[in-house]
N, C-alpha and C positions, 0 to 999 in steps of 0.2 A: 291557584286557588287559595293558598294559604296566604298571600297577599291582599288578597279579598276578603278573607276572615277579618284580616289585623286590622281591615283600614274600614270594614263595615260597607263599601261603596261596592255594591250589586251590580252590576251591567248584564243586559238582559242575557241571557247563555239558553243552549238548549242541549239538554244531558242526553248521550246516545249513547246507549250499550245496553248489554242480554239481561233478560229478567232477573230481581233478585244481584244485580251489581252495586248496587246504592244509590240508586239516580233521585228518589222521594228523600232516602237519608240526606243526602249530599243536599239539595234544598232546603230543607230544616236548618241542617249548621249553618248554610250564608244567609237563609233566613233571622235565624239567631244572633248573630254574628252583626245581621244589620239591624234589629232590632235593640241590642242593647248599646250600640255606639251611635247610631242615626233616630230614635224612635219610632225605624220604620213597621208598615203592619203587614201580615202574611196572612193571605187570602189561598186557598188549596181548593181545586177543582179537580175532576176527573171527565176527561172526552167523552170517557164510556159511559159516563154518569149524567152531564148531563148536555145542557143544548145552549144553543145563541143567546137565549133570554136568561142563563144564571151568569152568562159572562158580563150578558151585557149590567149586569143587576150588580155585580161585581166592580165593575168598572165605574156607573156609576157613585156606588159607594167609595171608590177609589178618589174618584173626583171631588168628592166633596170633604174628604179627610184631607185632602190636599190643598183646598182652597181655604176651610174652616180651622183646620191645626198642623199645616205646611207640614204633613205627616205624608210619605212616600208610601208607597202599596207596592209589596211584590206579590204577582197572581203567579202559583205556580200553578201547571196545567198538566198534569200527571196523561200518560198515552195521546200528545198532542196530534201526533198521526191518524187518529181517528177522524179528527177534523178536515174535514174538505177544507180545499183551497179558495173557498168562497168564505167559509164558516170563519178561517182561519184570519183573512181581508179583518175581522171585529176587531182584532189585537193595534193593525199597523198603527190608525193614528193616536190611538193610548201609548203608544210604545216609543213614536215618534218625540208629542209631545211632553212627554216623562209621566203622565199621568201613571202609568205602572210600569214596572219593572217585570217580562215576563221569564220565567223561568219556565222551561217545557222538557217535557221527559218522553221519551221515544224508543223503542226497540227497533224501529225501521231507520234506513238510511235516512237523513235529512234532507239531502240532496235532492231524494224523488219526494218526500210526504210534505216537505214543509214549505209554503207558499215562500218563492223566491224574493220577494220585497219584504215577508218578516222575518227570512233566513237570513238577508245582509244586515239586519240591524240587532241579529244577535251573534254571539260566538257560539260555537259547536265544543263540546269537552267530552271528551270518546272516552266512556267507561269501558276497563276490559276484568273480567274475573281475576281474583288476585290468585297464584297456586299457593300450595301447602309452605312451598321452601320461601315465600314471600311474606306471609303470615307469620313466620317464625322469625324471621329477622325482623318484622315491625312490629313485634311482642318483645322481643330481644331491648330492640332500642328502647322504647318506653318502658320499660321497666328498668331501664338503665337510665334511664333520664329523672325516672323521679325515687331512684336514689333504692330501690330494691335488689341491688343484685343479687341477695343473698336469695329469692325469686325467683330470679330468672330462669336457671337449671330445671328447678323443682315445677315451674310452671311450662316452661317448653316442654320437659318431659311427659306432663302427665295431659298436656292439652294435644300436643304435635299429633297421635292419632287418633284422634276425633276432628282434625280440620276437615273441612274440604272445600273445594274451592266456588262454593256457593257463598263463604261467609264471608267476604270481605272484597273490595273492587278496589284500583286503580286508576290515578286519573291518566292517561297517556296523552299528548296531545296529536 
């Protein structure tokens, strides 16, 4: 993932792990990340929100940013498991021919929710909840890294119980 930060270049992924892991956050940063190195644009949908006609409405738009200012669209699709594997069919040939880049966020298996022809043409990245003792060493480090150590004590201490393992995800693969 953090190679994909540095270098801006998206490839479609679909984020799988428990609510509240970062799978929306995690999109935004590669989001971000391809938007200031590639001027690409970030389009966000929800399954539950809405239906075939805002994707396809989407895609469109996707299409013509693409032909008019060779501008890339990544549609991230928040609860893509809501989508039937029919519904889901709308992404393959957008996804095929580069027209978007789709990013999908899921709490169910991939395996079973995600239509098999637009599951091999993305990567799966398994988010898992980070614990207490993980959160403290990736507080540690960055606060070491940009040069606070005198911090770091005073901040593990007074933050360490108040974590819990709702606030922060892992990417595992």
């Amino acid at each position: 993932l953090r190679k994909i930060v540095e270098s801006g270049e998206v490839p479609s992924l679909i984020f799988w792990g428990p609510p509240g892991c970062g799978k929306t956050t995690l999109a935004r940063i590669l989001a971000k990340a391809a938007r200031e190195k590639k001027g690409s644009r970030f389009t966000q949908l929800s399954a539950a929100a809405c239906g075939v006609g805002e994707v396809k409405e989407a895609i469109k738009i996707a299409r013509n940013e693409r032909v008019m200012f060779r501008r890339t669209t990544i549609l991230f699709l928040d609860e893509i498991h809501r989508f039937n594997k029919l519904q889901q069919d709308t992404f393959l040939p957008h996804v095929e021919d580069g027209t978007i880049t789709l990013l999908g966020a899921t709490t169910e298996n991939p395996s079973f929710q995600i239509n098999s022809a637009l599951l091999s043409r993305c990567r799966v990245v398994v988010l898992q909840k980070l614990e207490p003792e993980e959160i403290e060493a990736l507080l540690r480090r960055a606060l070491a890294e940009v040069g606070s150590s005198e911090l770091v004590e005073e901040t593990i201490s007074s933050s360490s119980s108040s974590f819990s393992s709702n606030t922060l995800s892992s990417a595992r693969p």
